[in-house]
N, C-alpha and C positions, 0 to 999 in steps of 0.2 A: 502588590503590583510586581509586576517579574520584567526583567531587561531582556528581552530577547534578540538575539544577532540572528541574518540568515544571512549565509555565505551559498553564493550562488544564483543572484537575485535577476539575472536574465533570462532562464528558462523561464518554462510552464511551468514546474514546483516553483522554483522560487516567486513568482508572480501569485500564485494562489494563495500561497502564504501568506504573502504582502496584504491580500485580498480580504482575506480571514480575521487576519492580525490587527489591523487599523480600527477594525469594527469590536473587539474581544474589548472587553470593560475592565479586566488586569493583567491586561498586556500592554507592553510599549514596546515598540517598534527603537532598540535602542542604535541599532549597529547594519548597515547594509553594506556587503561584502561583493566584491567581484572580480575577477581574475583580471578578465577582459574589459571591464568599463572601470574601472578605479581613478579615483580624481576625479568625476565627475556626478554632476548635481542629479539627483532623482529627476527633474525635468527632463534633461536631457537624454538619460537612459530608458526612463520609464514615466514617458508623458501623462500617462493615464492615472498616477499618484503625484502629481505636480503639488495640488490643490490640497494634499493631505499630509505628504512627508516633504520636508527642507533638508533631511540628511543628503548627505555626501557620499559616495559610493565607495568604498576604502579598503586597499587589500589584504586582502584574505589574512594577516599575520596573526601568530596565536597570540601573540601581546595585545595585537592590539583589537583581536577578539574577545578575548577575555578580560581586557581593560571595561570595555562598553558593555558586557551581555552575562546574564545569569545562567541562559539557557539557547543555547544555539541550534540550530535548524542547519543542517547540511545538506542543499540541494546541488550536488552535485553529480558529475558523470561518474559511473563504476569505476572503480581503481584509484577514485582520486581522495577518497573521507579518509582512510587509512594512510594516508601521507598525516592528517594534521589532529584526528579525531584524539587520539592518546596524548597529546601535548596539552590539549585544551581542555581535558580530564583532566591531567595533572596539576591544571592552572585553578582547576575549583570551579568549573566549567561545565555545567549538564549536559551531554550531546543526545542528540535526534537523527539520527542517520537516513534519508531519505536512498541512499545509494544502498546497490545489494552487498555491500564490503564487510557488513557485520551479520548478515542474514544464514550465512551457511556454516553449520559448525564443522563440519567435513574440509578440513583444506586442500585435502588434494580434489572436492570434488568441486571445491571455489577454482582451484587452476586449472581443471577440466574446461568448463564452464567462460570462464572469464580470461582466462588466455595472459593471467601471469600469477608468481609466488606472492602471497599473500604477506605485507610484512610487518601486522602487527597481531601477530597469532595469539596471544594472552588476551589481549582486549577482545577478541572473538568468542572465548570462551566467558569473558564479564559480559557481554551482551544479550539483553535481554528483544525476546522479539515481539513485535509492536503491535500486535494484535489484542486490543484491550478484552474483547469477548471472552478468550482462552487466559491471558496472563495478567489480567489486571491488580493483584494482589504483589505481583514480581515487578512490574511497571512502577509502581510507588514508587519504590524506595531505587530503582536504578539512576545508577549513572549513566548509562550508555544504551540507546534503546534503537534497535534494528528497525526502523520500519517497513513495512512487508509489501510486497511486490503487488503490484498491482494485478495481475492474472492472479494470483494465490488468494488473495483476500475473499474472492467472492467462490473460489473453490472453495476451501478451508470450512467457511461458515456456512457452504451448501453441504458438506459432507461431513463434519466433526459431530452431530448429533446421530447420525447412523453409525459412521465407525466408532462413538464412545458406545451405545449401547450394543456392539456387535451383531447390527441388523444385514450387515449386506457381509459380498462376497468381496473382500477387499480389494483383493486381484483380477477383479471384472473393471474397475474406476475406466470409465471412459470421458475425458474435458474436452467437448469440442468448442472452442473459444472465437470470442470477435469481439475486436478493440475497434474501437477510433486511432488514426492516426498520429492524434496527439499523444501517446501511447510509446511512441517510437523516438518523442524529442522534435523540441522545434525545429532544428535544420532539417529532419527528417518530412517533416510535418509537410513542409513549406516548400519542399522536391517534391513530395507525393503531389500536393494539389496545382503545382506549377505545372509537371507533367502531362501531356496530351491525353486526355480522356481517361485518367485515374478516375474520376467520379462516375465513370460507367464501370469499373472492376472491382473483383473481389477475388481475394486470392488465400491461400493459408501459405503461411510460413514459416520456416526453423521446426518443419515437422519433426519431431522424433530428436530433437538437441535443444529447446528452447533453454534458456537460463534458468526459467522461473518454475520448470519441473521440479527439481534437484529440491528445490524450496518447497511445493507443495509437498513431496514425499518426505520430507525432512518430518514436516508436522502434523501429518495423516500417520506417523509411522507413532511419533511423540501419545498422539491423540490413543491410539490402538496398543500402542506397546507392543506394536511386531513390525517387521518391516515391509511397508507397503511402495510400491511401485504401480504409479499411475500411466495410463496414455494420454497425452497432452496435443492436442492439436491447436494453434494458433492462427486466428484468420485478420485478416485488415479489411475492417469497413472503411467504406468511404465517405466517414461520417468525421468530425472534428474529435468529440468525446464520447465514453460511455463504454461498456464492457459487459458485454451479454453474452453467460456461460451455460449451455446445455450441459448435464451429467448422465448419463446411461451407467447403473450400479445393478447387478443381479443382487437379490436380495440372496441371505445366509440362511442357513437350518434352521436358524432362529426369527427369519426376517417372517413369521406370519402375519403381522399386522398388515388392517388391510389400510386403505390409502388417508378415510379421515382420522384412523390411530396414530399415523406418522406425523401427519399435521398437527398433533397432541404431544408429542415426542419433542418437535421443533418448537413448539409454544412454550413445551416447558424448559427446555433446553434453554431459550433467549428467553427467559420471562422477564428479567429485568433490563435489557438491555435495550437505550437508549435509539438503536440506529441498526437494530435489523428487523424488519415485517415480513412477519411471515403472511403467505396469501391463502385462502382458502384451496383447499383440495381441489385441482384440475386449473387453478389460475392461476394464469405465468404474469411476472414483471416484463416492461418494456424498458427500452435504454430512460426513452422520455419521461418516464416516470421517475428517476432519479437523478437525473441533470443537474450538476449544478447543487447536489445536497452528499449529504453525511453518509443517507441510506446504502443498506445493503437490503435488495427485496429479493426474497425466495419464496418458491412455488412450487409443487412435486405433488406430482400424478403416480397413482402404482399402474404399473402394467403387464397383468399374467405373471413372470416370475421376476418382475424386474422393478426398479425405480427411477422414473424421469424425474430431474430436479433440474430448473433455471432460476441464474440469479443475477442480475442486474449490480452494476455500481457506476459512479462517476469515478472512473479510473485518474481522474487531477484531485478527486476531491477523498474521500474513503479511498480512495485505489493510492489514495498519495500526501497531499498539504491536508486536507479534512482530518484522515488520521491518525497526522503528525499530530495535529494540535489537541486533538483528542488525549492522546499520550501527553502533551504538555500539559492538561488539565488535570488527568490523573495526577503528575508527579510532583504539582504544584498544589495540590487538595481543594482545586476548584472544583467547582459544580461540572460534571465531565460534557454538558451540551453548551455549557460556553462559549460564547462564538459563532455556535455553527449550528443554529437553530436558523 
């Protein structure tokens, strides 16, 4: 059984966690953390665990983090894991970073990006990034594990079997992306659908600056061993959750294979992996299909000299708390669909 702390427990991530966690069979819920509700009873803050946790909501200090928790979960806002993540290392303390603060190894392209100097630069290079498909052997044995952005996750694993076997044209990658506005953070969430007639629009945004570019190319470049630069388009559905990513990829010199070979490519690529389906050749995933679960589903059609792939996730769940705890599983030697079956 492992102690886990989650600091941050009145978002979205922190609640999915909660979610997650209450039901996992070696896990306990040891420590709940909150900047803004501290001193106050899980009832209070979070009605909907009344009936399941009697803890106390208790501030964030790494003493008294690390007094209570084996394994801590950091749902917090960018900027803020790297104020306390190194201290709660030093304390013998497993961290899970749910914020993008350990995701980029590039620092000047983390102050690009996030709009201040980065001030625990060492620890940035100890972290390991949380994508258990790609790093599960480096996940074990970490102390410090990056968890990956939610736009990236379902890029990543829609395109990491192309670019490993250098089937496309790297430099073609086109992400036309659409979230849920849960996506954005609950204050965000909760202006969007309070607003006059949001639920009639759809719009893209952070064209051509979004954060979580910098991140996909970080690990498409990783995957390739040369340096790739993606186009990233970001759109807001008017929908609560869910992440459905279109990819347009020209295929390479080498991309002859025709469309049910690639589907063979993708199978054997995930064979073992718990939580991504691949779909038959010309069948796309829908958000509804993975609501609510671990899944990541991918689907890819060839076309004349190109490749269309779409891939669904629950951007709260795999896009965030699903594949945190996934990474918990690994590093604790549980059985990795623990929980989140």
């Amino acid at each position: 059984m492992v102690k886990v702390g989650i600091v941050g427990v009145t978002g979205y991530t922190g609640q999915e966690l909660i979610r997650i966690l209450i039901k996992h069979p070696k896990a306990k819920i040891a420590g709940l953390f909150s900047s803004s509700s501290y001193n106050k009873k899980v009832k209070e803050v979070l009605p909907e665990f009344a009936s399941s946790l009697s803890l106390i909501c208790c501030k964030p200090g790494i003493e008294e983090i690390s007094r209570k928790s084996d394994l801590v979960f950091l749902a917090l806002p960018h900027t803020a894991s790297m104020e306390i993540a190194s201290g709660l290392i030093r304390a013998k303390v497993r961290v899970i970073d749910l914020s993008a603060d350990y995701r980029i190894k590039d620092l000047k392209v983390y102050s690009k990006f996030y709009a201040v100097q980065h001030k625990d630069p060492l620890r940035v290079k100890e972290a390991v990034y949380g994508l258990p498909e790609l790093y599960r052997s480096k996940i074990k044995n970490a102390k410090l594990i990056a968890n990956p952005g939610c736009y990236p996750t379902p890029a990543i694993l829609s395109l990491a079997p192309l670019v490993a076997a250098g089937l496309i044209d790297a430099s073609s990658i086109i992400i036309d992306a659409k979230s849920g506005v849960s996506g954005a953070g609950k204050k965000k969430a909760e202006e969007f659908f309070l607003s006059p007639g949001a639920r009639e629009d759809f719009k893209a945004y952070k064209v051509g600056v979004h954060q979580h570019a910098p991140e996909i190319d970080q690990e498409l470049s990783n995957i390739g061993d040369k340096r790739i630069n993606v186009v990233f388009v970001p759109h807001l559905l008017p929908v609560n959750r869910g992440i459905l990513e279109t990819i347009y990829v020209k295929k390479s010199r080498l991309g002859k294979a025709k469309g049910k070979d690639i589907v063979r490519v993708y199978k054997k690529f995930y064979n073992k992996e718990p939580f991504v389906r691949i779909r038959k050749e010309g069948e796309f995933p829908s958000i509804q299909d993975v609501v609510k679960t671990n899944f990541c589903d991918i689907g890819i059609r060839e076309e004349k000299d190109s490749f269309i792939i779409v891939s669904a996730i629950d951007n709260l769940i795999k896009g965030a708390s699903g594949q945190a705890v996934q990474n918990m599983n690994i590093m604790c030697g549980f059985p990795e669909s623990q929980g989140l079956r």
